[in-house]
N, C-alpha and C positions, 0 to 999 in steps of 0.2 A: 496537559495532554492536548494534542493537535489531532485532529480528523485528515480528510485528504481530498475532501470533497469542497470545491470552490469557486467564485466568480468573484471579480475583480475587473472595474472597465472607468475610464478617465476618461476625457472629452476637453478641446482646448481651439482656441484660432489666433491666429497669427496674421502680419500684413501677407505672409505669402501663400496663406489658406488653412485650413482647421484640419485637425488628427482625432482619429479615438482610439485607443485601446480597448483589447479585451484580454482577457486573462479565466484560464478555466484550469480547475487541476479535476481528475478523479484517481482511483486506487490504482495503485502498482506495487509492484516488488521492490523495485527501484526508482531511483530520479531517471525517467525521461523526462527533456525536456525539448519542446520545438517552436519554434521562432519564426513569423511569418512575418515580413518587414519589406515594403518597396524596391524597387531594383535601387542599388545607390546608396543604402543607409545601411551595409554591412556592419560599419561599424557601431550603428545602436543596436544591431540584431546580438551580436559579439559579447556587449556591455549585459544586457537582459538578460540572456541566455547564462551569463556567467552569474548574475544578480539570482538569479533562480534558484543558482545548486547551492550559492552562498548561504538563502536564507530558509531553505526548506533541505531536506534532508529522503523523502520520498513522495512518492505521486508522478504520474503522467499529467504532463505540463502541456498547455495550448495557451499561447499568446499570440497577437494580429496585432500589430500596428494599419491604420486604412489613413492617410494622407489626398486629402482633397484640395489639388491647388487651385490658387486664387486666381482664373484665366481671363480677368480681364486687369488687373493689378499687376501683376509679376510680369518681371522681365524675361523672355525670353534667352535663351544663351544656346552658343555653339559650341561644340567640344571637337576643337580640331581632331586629336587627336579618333576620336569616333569615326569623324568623317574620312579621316585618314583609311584606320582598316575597313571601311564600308568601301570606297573606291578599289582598295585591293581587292574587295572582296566582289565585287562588280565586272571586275575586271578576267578573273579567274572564269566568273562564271559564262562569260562571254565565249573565252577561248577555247571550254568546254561545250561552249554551244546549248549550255542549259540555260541560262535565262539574258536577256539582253543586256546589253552593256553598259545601262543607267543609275544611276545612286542612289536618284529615287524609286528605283525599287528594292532596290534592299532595305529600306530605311523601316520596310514592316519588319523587318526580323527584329532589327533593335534603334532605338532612336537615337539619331545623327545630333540633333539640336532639343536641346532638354532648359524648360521651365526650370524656377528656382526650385526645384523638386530633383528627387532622383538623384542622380550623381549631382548635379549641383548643388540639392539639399546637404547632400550630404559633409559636403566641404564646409557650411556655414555652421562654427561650431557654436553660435547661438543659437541656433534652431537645433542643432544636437540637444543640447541641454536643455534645450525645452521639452524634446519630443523625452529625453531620459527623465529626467523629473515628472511627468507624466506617467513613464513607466511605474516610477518609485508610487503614483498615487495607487495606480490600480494593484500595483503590487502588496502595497497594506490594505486595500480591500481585501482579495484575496485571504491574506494571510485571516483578516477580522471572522473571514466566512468558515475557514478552516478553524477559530478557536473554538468558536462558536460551536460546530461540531463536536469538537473533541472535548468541551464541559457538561452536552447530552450525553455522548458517548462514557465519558468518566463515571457517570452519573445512571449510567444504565449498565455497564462494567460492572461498577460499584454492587448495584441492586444481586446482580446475577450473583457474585461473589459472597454475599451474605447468604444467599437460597444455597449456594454449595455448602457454606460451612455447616448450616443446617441440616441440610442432607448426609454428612462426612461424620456428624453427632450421631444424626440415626442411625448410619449405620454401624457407627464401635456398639452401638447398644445391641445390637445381632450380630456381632461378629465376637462375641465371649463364649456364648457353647457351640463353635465351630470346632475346635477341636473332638471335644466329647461328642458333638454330632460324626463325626466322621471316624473315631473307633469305633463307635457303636455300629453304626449300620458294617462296619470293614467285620466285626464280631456277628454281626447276623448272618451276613454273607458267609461265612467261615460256619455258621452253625447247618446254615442249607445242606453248605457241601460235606456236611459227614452226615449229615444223615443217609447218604449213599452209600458211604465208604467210612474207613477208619477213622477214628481221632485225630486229630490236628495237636502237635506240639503246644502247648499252651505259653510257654515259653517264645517258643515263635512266631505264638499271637501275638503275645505281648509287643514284640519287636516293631513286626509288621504294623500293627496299630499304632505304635509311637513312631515311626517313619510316615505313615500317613497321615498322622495330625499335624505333624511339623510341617509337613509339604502345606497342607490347610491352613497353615496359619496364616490369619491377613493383616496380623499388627502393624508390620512391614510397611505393606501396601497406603492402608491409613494415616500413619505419621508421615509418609513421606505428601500424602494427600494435603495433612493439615500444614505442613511445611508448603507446598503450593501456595497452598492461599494464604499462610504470609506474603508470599514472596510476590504475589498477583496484588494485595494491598500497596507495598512498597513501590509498583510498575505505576499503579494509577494515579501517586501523587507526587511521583517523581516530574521533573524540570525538564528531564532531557528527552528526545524521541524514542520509545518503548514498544513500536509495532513489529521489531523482529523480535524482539528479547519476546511479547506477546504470544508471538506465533510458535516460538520454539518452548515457553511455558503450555500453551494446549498441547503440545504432543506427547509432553511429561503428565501433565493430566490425565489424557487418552491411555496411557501406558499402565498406568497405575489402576484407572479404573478397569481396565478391561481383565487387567490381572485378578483382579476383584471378583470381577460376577469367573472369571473361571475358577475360580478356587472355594467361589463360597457352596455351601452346603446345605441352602435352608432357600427356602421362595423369600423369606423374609428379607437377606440377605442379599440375594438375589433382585430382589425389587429395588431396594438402596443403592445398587451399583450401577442398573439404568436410570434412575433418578438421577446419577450423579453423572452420569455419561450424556444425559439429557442435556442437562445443565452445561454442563461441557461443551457441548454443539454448539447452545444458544451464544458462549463466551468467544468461541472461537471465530463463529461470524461479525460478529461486533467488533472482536479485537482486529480482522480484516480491515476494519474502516481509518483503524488508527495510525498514523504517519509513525 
C-alpha cells in the first residue's frame, strides 16, 4: 500500500552550474501532475511529467527543477534565430509608434543571447541526462516517503478493520430477537387499537406481523457487512493501488450500516450500528490518504 503524501528533492553541479529538484505529491482523485522547468528545457519537463503518471497512479504532483548557471565559467551564446524575431519584433513596434525601434529593448521580454542554460542547456543532451537522472533521484524519494505512508496507513486500516469485525459480532448478538421484537410491539399496538373498537382479525395479525418481521430482518444487512470486511482485508495487502476500489468499499459500508440502525428495533441494536458507522467514518478518512 502506497500513501499519497510526499517530498522528494536531488541536488547536483556541473562545469555549467548546479540544479535541484524538488518533488511534492499530496491527495487527489486523480493523477495531476505539474512540472516547473526553465525556459528551454521542455523537453526534461515532457520526460518527468510523463515519468510521474508512469510510476504513480494518483496524487497531485509538484515538481521544480531551479538551474543556477555557472556565470563566470560558461560560455555565453547567441541564438540567431532569437535575435532574428526580436528585430521583427522591434520593428513592428516602432511602426506602431509603441516602443522604439531598438533590440535591445525588447530583449526584457525574452532573451536574445542565452548562457549554456536555457535553450542552450537544453540542446546539450549530456546535461539532459544529468538533469533527468537527478529527476529519477528525487523521484525515488518521493515514491520512499509515500511507502512509507501507506505501511502507517495499512497498519492503522488494518487496526480499524478488526474494531469493525468486533463491532459487526456484537451486533448479530442483538440482531436475533429482532424479529420477535417487532411482532410483538406490531401485537401491542394492535391490542391499544381495539380496545376502542372491535377485534382485529387475528389471522391478519398474524400476516401483518410476519410482513413486519421480514422487513426487520437484518441478517441481510450483516453478512453482506461481514463480506466487507473480507474484502477490506484482501484491499490492504493487495500489490496494486486500492484507493478507489477503498473509497467505493466505504459507501457499501455506509449502505449497509445505515440500513442497520433503520431497521433495528432495540437501543441495543441500535448502539451497534453507530458503533459501526463510527468506525466506518474513522476508515474512510484514512482510506482517503491511500494512492
Amino acid at each position: 500500500m502506497q500513501g499519497m503524501t510526499g517530498y522528494g528533492r536531488s541536488q547536483g553541479a556541473e562545469s555549467w552550474g548546479a540544479w535541484v529538484w524538488e518533488m511534492r505529491s499530496v491527495n487527489g482523485r486523480s493523477l495531476d501532475a505539474r512540472v516547473s522547468t526553465p525556459a528551454g528545457l521542455d523537453a526534461v519537463e515532457f520526460e518527468v511529467r510523463k515519468r510521474l503518471k508512469e510510476r504513480f497512479s494518483r496524487g497531485s504532483f509538484q515538481a521544480s527543477l531551479r538551474v543556477d548557471l555557472d556565470q563566470e565559467d560558461g560560455e555565453t551564446r547567441v541564438d540567431p534565430r532569437e535575435l532574428r524575431r526580436l528585430a521583427a519584433l522591434s520593428r513592428r513596434w516602432a511602426s506602431a509608434g509603441l516602443a522604439p525601434a531598438r533590440v535591445t529593448d525588447a530583449l526584457g521580454v525574452r532573451d536574445g543571447g542565452r548562457r549554456r542554460g536555457g535553450s542552450a542547456l537544453g540542446e546539450d543532451e549530456a546535461a539532459v541526462a544529468v538533469l533527468l537522472a537527478g529527476a529519477d533521484v528525487a523521484l525515488a524519494g518521493l515514491a520512499a516517503a509515500r511507502d512509507e505512508e501507506g505501511r502507517a496507513l495499512a497498519q492503522m486500516l488494518g487496526g480499524i478493520v478488526t474494531e469493525l469485525q468486533a463491532a459487526v459480532r456484537h451486533a448479530v448478538e442483538h440482531a436475533s430477537p429482532q424479529p420477535g421484537l417487532i411482532a410483538q410491539r406490531f401485537r401491542e399496538r394492535v391490542a391499544e387499537l381495539e380496545r376502542g373498537g372491535p377485534p382485529v382479525d387475528a389471522d391478519r395479525i398474524a400476516q401483518e406481523a410476519a410482513v413486519l418481521a421480514a422487513k426487520g430482518d437484518v441478517r441481510e444487512e450483516l453478512d453482506r457487512l461481514v463480506a466487507h470486511i473480507d474484502a477490506a482485508r484482501g484491499l490492504l495487502i493487495s500489490k496494486e493501488p486500492v484507493g478507489r476500489k477503498l473509497d467505493f468499499l466505504c459507501q457499501e459500508f455506509n449502505r449497509e450500516a445505515n440500513t442497520l440502525c433503520s431497521k433495528s428495533a432495540s437501543l441495543e441494536l441500535t448502539s451497534a450500528g453507530l458503533a459501526i458507522k463510527s468506525l466506518i467514518d474513522q476508515f474512510r478518512e484514512q482510506s482517503q490518504n491511500v494512492e
